[in-house]
mmCIF file of the N, C-alpha and C atoms, coordinates in Angstrom:
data_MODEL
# 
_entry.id   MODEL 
# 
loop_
_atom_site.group_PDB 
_atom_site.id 
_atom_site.type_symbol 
_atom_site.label_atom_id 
_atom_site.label_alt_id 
_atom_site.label_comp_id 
_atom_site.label_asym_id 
_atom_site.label_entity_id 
_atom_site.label_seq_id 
_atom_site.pdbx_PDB_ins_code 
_atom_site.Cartn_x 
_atom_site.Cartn_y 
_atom_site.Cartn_z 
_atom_site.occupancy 
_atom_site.B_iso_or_equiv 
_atom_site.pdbx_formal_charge 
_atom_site.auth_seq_id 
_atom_site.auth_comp_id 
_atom_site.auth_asym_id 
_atom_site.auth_atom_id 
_atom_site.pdbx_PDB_model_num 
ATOM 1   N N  . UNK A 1 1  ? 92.811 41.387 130.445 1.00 0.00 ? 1  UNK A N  1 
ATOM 2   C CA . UNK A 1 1  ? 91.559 41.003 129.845 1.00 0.00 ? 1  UNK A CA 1 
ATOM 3   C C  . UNK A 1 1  ? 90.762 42.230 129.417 1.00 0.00 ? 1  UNK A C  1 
ATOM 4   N N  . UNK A 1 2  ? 90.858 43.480 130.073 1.00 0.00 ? 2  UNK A N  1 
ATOM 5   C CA . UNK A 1 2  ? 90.446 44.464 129.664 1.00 0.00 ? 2  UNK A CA 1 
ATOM 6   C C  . UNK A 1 2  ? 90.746 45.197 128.705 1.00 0.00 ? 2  UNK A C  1 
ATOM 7   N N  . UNK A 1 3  ? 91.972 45.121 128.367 1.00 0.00 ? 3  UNK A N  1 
ATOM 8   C CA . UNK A 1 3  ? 92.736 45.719 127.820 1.00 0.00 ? 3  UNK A CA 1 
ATOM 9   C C  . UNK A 1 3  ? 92.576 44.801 126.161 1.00 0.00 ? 3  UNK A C  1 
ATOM 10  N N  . UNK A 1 4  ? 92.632 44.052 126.381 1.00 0.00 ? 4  UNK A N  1 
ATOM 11  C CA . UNK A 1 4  ? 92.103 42.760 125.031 1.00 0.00 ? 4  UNK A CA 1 
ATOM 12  C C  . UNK A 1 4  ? 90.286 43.447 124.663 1.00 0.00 ? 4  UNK A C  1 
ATOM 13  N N  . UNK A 1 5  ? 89.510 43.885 125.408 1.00 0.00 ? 5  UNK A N  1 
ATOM 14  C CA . UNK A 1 5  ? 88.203 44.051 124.990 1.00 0.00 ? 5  UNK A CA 1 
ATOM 15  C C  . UNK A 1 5  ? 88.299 44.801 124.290 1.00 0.00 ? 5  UNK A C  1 
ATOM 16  N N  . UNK A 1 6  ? 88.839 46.044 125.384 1.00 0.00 ? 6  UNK A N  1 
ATOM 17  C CA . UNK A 1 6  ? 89.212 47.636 124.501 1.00 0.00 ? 6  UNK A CA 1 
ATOM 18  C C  . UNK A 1 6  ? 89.563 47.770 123.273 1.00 0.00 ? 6  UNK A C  1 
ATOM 19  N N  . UNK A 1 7  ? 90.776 46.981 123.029 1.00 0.00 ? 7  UNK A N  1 
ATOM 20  C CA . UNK A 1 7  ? 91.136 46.602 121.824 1.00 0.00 ? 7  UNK A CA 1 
ATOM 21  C C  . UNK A 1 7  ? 90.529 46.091 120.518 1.00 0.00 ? 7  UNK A C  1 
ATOM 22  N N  . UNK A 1 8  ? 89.858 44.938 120.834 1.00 0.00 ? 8  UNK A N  1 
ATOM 23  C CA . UNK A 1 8  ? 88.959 44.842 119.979 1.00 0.00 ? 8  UNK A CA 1 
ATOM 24  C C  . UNK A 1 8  ? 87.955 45.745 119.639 1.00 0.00 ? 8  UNK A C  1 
ATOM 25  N N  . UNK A 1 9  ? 87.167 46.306 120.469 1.00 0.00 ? 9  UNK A N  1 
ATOM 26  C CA . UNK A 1 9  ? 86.197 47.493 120.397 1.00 0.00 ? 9  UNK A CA 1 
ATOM 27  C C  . UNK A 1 9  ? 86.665 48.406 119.373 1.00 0.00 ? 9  UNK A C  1 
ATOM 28  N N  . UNK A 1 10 ? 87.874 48.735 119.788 1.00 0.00 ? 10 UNK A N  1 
ATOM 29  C CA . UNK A 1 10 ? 88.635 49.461 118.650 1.00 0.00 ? 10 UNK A CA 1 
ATOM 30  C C  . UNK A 1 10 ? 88.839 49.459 117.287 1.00 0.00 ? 10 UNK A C  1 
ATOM 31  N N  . UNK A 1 11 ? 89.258 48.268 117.247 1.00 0.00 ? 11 UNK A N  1 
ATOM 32  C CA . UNK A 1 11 ? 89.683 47.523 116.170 1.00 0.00 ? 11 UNK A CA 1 
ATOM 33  C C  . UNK A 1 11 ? 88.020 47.219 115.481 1.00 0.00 ? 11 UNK A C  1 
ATOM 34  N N  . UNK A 1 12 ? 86.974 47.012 116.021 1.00 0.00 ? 12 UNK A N  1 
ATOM 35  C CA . UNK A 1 12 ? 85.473 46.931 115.246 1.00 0.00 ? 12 UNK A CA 1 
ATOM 36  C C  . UNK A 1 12 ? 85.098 48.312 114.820 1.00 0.00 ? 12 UNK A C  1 
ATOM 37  N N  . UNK A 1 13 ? 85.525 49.601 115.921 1.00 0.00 ? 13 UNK A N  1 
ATOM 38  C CA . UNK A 1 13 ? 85.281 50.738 115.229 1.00 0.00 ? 13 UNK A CA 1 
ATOM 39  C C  . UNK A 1 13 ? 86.244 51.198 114.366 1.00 0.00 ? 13 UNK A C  1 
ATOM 40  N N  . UNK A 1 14 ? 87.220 50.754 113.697 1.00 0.00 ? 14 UNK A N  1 
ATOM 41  C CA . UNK A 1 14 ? 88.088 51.116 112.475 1.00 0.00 ? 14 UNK A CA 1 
ATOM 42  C C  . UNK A 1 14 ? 87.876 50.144 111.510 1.00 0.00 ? 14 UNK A C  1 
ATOM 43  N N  . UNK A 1 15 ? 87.112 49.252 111.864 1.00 0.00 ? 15 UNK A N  1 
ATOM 44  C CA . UNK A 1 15 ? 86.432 48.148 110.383 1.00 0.00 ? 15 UNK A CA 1 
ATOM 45  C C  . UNK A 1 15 ? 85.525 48.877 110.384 1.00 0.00 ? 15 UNK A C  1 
ATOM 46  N N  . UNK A 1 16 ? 84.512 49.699 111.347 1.00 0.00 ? 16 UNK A N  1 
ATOM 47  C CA . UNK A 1 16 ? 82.995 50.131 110.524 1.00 0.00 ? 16 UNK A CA 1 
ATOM 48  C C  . UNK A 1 16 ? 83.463 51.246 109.755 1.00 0.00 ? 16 UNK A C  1 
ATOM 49  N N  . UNK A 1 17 ? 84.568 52.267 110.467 1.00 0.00 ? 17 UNK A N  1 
ATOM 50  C CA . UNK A 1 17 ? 84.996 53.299 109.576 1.00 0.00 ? 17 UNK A CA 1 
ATOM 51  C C  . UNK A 1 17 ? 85.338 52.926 107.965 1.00 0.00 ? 17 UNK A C  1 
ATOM 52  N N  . UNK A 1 18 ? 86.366 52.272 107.742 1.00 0.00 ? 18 UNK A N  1 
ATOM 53  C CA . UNK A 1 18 ? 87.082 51.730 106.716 1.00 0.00 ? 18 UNK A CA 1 
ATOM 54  C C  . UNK A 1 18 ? 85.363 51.264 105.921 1.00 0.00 ? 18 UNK A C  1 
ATOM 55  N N  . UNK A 1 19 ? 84.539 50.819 106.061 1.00 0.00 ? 19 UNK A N  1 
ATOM 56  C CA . UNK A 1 19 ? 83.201 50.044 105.449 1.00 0.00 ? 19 UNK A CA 1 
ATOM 57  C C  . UNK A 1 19 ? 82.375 51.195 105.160 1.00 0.00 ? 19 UNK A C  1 
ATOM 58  N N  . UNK A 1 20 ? 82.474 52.383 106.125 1.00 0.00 ? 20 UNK A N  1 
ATOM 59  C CA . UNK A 1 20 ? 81.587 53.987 105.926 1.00 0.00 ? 20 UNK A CA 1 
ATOM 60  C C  . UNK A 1 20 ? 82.269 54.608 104.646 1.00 0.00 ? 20 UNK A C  1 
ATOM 61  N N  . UNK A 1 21 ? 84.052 54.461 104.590 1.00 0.00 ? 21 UNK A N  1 
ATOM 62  C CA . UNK A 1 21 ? 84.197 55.779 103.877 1.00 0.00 ? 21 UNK A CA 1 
ATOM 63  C C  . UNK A 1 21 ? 84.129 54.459 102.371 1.00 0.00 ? 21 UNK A C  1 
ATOM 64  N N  . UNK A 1 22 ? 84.315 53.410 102.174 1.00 0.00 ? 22 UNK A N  1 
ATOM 65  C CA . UNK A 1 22 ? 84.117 53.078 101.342 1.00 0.00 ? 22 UNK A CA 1 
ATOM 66  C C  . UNK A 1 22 ? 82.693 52.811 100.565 1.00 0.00 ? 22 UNK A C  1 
ATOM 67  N N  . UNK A 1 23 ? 82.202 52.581 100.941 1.00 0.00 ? 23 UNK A N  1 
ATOM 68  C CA . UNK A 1 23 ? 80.384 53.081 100.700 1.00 0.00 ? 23 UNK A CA 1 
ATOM 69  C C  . UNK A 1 23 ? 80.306 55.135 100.199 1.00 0.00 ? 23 UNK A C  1 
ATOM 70  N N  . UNK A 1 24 ? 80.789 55.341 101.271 1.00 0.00 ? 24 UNK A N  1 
ATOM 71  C CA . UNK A 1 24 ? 80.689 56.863 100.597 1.00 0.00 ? 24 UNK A CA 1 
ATOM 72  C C  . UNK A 1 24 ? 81.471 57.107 99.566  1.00 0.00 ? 24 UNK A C  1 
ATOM 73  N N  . UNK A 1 25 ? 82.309 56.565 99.245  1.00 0.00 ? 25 UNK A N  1 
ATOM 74  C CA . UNK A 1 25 ? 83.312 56.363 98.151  1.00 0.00 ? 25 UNK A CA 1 
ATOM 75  C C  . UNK A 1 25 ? 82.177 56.240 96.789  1.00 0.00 ? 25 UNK A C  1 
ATOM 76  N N  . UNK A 1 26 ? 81.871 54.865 96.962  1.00 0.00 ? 26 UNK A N  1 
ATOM 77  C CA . UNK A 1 26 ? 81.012 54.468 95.916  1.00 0.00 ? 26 UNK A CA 1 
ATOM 78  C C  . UNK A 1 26 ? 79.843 55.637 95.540  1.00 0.00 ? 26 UNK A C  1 
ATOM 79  N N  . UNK A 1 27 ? 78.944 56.118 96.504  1.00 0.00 ? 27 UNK A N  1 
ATOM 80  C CA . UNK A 1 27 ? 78.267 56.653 96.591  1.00 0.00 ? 27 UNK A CA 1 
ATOM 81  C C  . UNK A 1 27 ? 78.369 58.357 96.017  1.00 0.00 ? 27 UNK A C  1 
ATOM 82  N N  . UNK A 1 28 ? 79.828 58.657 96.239  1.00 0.00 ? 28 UNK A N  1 
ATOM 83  C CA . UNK A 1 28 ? 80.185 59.781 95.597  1.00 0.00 ? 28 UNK A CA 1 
ATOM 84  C C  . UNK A 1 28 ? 80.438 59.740 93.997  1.00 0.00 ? 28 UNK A C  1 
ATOM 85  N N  . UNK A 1 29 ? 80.727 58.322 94.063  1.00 0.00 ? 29 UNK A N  1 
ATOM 86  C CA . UNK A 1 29 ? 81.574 58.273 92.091  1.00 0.00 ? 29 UNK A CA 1 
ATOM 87  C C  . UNK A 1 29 ? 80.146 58.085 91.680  1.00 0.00 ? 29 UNK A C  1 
ATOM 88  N N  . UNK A 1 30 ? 79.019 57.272 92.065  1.00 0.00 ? 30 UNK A N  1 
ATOM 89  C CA . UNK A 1 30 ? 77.921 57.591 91.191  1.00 0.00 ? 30 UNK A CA 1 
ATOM 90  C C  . UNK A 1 30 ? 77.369 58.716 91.031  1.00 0.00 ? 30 UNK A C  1 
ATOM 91  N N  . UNK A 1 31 ? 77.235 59.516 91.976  1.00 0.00 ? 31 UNK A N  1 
ATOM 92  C CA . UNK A 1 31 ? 76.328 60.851 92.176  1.00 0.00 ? 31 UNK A CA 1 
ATOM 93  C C  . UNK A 1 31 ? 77.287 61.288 90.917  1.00 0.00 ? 31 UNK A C  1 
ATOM 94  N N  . UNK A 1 32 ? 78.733 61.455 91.277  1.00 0.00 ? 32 UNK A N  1 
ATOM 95  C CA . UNK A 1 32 ? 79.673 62.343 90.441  1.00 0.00 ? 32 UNK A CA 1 
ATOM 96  C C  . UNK A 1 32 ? 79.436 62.238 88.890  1.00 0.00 ? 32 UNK A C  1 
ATOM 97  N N  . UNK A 1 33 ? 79.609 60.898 88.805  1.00 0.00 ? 33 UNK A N  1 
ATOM 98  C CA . UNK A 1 33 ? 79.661 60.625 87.155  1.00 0.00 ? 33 UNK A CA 1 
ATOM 99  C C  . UNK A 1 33 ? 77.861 60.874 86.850  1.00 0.00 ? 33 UNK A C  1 
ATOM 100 N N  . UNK A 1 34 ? 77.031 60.597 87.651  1.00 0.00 ? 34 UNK A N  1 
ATOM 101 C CA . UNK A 1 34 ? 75.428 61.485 87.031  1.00 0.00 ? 34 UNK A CA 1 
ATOM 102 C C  . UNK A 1 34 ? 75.569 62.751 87.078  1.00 0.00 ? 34 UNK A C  1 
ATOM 103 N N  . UNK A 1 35 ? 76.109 63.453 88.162  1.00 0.00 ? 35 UNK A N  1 
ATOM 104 C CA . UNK A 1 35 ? 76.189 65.025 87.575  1.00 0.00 ? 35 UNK A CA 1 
ATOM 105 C C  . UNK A 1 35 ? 76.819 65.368 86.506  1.00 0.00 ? 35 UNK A C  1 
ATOM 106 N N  . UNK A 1 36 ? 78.162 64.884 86.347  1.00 0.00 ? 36 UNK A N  1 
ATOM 107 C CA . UNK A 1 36 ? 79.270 64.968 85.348  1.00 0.00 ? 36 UNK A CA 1 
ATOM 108 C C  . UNK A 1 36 ? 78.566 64.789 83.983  1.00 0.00 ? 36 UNK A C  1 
ATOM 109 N N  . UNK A 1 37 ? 77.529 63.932 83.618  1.00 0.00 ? 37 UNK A N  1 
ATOM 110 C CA . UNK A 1 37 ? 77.031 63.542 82.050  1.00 0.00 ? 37 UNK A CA 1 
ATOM 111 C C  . UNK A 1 37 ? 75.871 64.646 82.243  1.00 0.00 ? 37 UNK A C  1 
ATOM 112 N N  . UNK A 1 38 ? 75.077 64.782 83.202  1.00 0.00 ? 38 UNK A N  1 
ATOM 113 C CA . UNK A 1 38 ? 73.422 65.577 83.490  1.00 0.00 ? 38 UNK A CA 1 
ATOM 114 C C  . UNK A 1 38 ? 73.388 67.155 83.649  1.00 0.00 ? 38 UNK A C  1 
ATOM 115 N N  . UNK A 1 39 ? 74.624 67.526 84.338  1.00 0.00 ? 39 UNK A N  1 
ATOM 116 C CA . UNK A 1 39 ? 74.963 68.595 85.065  1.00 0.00 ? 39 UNK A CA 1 
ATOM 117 C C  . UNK A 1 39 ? 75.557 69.772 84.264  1.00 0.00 ? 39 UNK A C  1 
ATOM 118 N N  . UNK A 1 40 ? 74.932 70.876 84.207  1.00 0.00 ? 40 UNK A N  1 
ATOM 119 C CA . UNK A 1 40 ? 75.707 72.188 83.720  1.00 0.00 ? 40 UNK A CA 1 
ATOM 120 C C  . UNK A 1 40 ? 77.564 72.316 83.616  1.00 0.00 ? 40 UNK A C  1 
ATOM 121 N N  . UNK A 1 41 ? 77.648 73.165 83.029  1.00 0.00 ? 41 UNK A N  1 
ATOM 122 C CA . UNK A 1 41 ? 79.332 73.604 83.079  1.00 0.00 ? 41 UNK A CA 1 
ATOM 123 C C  . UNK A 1 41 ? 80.072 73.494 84.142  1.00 0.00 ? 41 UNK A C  1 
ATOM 124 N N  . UNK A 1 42 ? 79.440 74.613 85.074  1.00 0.00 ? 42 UNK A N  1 
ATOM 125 C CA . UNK A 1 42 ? 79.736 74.885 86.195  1.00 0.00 ? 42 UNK A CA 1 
ATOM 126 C C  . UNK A 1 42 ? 79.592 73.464 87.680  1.00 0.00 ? 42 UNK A C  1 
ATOM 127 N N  . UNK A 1 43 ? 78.475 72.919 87.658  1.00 0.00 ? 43 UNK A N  1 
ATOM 128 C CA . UNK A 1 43 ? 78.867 71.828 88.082  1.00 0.00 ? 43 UNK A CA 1 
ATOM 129 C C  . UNK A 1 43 ? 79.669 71.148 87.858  1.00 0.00 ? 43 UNK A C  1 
ATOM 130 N N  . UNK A 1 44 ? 80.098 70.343 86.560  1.00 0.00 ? 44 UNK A N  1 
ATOM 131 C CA . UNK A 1 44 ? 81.400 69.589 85.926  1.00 0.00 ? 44 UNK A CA 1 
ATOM 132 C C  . UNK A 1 44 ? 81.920 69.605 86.705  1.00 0.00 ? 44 UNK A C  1 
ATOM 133 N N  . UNK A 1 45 ? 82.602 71.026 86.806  1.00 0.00 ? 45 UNK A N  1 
ATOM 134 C CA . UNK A 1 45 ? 84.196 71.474 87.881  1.00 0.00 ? 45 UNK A CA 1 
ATOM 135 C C  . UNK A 1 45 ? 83.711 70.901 88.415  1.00 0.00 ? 45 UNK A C  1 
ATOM 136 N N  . UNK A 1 46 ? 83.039 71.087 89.764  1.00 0.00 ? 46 UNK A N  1 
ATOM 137 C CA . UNK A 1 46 ? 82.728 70.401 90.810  1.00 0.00 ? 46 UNK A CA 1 
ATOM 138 C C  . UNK A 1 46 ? 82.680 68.987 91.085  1.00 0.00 ? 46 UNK A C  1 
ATOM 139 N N  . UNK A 1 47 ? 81.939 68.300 90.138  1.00 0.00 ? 47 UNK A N  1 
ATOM 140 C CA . UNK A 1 47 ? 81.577 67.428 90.299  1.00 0.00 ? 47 UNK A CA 1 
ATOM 141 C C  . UNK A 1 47 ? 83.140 66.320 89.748  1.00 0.00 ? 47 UNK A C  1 
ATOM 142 N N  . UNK A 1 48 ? 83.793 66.957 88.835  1.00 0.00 ? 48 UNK A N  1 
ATOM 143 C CA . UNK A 1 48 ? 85.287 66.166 88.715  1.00 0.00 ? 48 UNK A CA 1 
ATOM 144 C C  . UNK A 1 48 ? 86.042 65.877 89.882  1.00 0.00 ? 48 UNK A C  1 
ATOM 145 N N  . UNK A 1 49 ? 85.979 66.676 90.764  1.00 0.00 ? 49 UNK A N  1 
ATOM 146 C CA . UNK A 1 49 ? 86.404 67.020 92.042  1.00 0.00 ? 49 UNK A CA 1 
ATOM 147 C C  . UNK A 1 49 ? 85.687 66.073 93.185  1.00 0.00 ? 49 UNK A C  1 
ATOM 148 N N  . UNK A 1 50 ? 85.223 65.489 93.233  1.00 0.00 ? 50 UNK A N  1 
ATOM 149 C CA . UNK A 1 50 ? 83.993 64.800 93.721  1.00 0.00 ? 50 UNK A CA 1 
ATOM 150 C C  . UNK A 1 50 ? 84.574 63.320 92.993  1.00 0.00 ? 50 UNK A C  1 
ATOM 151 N N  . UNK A 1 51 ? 84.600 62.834 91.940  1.00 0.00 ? 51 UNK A N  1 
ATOM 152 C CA . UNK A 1 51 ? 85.099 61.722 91.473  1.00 0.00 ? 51 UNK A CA 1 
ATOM 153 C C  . UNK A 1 51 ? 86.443 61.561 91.932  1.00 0.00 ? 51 UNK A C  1 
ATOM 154 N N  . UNK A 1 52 ? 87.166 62.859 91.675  1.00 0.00 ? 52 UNK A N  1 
ATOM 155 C CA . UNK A 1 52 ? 88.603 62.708 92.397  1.00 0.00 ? 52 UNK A CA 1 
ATOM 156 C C  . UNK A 1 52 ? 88.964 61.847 93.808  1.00 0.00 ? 52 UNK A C  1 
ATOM 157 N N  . UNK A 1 53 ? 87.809 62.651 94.558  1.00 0.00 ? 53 UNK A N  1 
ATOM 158 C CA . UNK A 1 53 ? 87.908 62.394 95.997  1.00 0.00 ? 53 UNK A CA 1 
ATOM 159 C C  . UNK A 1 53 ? 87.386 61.263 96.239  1.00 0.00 ? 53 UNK A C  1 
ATOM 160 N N  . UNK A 1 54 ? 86.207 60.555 96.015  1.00 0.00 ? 54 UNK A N  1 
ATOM 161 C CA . UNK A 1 54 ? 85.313 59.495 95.421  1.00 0.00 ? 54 UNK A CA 1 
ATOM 162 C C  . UNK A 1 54 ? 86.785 58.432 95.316  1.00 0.00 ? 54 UNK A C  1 
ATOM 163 N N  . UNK A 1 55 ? 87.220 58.167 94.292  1.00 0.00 ? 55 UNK A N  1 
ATOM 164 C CA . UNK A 1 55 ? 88.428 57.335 94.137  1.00 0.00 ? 55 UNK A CA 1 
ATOM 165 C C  . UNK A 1 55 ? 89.169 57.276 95.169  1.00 0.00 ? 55 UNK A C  1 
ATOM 166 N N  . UNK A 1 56 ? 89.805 58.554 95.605  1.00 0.00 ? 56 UNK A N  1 
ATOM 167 C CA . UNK A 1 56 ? 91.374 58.707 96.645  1.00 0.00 ? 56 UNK A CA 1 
ATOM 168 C C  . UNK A 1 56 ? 90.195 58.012 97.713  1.00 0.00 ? 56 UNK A C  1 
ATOM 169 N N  . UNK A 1 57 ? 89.378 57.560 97.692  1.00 0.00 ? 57 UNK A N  1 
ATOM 170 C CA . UNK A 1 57 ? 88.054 57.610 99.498  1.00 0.00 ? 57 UNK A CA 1 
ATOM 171 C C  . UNK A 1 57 ? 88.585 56.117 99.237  1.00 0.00 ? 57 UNK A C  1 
ATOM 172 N N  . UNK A 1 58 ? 87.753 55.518 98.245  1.00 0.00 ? 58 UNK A N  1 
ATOM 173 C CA . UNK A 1 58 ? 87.723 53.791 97.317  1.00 0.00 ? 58 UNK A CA 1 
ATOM 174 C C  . UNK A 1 58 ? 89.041 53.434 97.853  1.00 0.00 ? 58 UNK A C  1 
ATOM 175 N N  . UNK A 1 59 ? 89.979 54.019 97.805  1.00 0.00 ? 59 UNK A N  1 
ATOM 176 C CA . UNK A 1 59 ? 91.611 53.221 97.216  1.00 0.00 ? 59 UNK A CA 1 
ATOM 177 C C  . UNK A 1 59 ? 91.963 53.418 99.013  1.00 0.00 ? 59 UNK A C  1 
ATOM 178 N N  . UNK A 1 60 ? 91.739 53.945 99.062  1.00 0.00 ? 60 UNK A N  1 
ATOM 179 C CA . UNK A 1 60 ? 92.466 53.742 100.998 1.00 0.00 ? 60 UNK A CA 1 
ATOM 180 C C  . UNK A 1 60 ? 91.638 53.435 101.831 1.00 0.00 ? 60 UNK A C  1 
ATOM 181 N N  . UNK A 1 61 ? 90.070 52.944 101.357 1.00 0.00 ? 61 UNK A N  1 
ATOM 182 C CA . UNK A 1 61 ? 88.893 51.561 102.304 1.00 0.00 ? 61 UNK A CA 1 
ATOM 183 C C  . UNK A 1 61 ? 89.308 50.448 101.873 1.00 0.00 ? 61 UNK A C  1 
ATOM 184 N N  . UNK A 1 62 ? 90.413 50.288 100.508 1.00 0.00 ? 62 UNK A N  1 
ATOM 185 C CA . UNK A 1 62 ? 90.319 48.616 100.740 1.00 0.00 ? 62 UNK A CA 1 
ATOM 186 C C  . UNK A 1 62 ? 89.577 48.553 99.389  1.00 0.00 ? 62 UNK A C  1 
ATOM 187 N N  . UNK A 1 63 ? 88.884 49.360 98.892  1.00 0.00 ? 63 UNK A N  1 
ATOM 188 C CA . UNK A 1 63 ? 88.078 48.992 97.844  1.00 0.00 ? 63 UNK A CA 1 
ATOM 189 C C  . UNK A 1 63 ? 86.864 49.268 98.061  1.00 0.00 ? 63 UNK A C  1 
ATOM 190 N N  . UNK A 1 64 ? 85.738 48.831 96.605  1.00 0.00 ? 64 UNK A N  1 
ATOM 191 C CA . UNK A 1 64 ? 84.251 48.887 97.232  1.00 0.00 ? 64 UNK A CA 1 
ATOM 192 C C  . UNK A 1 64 ? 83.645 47.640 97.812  1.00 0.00 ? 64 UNK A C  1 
ATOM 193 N N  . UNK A 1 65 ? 84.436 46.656 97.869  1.00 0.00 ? 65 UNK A N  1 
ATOM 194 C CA . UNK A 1 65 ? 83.993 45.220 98.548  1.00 0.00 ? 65 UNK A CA 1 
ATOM 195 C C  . UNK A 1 65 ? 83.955 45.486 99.877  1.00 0.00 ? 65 UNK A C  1 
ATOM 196 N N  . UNK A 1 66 ? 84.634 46.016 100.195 1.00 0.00 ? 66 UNK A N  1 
ATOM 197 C CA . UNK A 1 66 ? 85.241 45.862 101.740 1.00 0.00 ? 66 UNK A CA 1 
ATOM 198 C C  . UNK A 1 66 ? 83.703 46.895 102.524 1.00 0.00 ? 66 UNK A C  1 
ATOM 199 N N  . UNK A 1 67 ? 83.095 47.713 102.084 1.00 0.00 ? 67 UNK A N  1 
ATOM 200 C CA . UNK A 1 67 ? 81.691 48.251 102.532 1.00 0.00 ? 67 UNK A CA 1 
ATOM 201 C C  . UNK A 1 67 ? 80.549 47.156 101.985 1.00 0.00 ? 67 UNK A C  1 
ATOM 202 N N  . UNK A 1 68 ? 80.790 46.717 100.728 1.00 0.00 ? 68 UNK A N  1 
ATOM 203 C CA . UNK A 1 68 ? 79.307 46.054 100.422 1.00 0.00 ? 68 UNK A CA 1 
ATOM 204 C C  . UNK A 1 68 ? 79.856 44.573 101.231 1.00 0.00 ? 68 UNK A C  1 
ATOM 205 N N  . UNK A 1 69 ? 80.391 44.457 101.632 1.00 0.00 ? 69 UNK A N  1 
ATOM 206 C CA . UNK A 1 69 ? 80.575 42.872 102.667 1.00 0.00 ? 69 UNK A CA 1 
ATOM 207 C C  . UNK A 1 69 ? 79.939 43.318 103.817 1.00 0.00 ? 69 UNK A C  1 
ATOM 208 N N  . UNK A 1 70 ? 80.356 44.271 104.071 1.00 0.00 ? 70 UNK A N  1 
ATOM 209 C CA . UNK A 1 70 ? 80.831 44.746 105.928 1.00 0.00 ? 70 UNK A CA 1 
ATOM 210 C C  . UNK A 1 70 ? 79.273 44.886 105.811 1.00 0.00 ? 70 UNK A C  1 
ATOM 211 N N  . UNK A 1 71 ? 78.186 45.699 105.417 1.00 0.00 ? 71 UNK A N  1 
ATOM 212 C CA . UNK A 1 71 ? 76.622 45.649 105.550 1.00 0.00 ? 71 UNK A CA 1 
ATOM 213 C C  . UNK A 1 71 ? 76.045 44.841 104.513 1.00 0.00 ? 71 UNK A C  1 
ATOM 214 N N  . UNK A 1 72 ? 76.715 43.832 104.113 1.00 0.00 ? 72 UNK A N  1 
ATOM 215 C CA . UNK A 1 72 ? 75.752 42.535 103.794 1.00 0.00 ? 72 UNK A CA 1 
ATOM 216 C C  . UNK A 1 72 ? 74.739 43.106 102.688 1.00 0.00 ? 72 UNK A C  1 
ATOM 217 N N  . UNK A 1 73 ? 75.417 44.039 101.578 1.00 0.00 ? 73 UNK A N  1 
ATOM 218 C CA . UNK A 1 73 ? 74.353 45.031 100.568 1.00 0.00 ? 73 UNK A CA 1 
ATOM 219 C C  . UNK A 1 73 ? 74.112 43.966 99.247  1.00 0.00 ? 73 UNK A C  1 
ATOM 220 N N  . UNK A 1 74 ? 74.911 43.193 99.079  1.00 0.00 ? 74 UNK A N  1 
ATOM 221 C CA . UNK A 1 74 ? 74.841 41.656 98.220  1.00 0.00 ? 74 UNK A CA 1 
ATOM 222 C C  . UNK A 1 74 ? 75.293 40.559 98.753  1.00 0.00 ? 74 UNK A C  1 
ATOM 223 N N  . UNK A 1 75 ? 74.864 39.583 98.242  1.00 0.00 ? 75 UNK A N  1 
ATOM 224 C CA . UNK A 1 75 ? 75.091 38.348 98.800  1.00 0.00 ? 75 UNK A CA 1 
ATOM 225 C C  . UNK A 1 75 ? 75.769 37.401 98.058  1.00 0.00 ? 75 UNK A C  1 
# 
């Protein structure tokens, strides 16, 4: 029976993870693509790099649903 709690506990802290990096996901491709159109030369680089990662974040949470469900950000 303990061993069943633990588990679950677990298993709720790798759904909030999976719901964090996908939110930060999202959160990076907007910042990215406003620097990317707003942003100097030298940012660009950067900020391509940032969309890169932004995506590879998106594609292995499951998506951006899987954060805007998990904190209830639309309904």
């Amino acid at each position: 029976m303990i061993q069943q709690a633990n588990f679950n506990g677990l298993l709720d802290g790798v759904e909030f993870l999976i719901a964090v990096g996908s939110i930060l996901g999202l959160l990076g491709l907007l910042i990215g693509i406003i620097f990317l159109v707003f942003g100097g030369s030298r940012m660009r680089k950067h900020m391509i790099g940032v969309i890169i990662f932004s995506l590879i974040l998106i594609t292995l949470c499951g998506g951006v649903d899987t954060g805007l469900k998990y904190f209830h950000i639309y309904r």
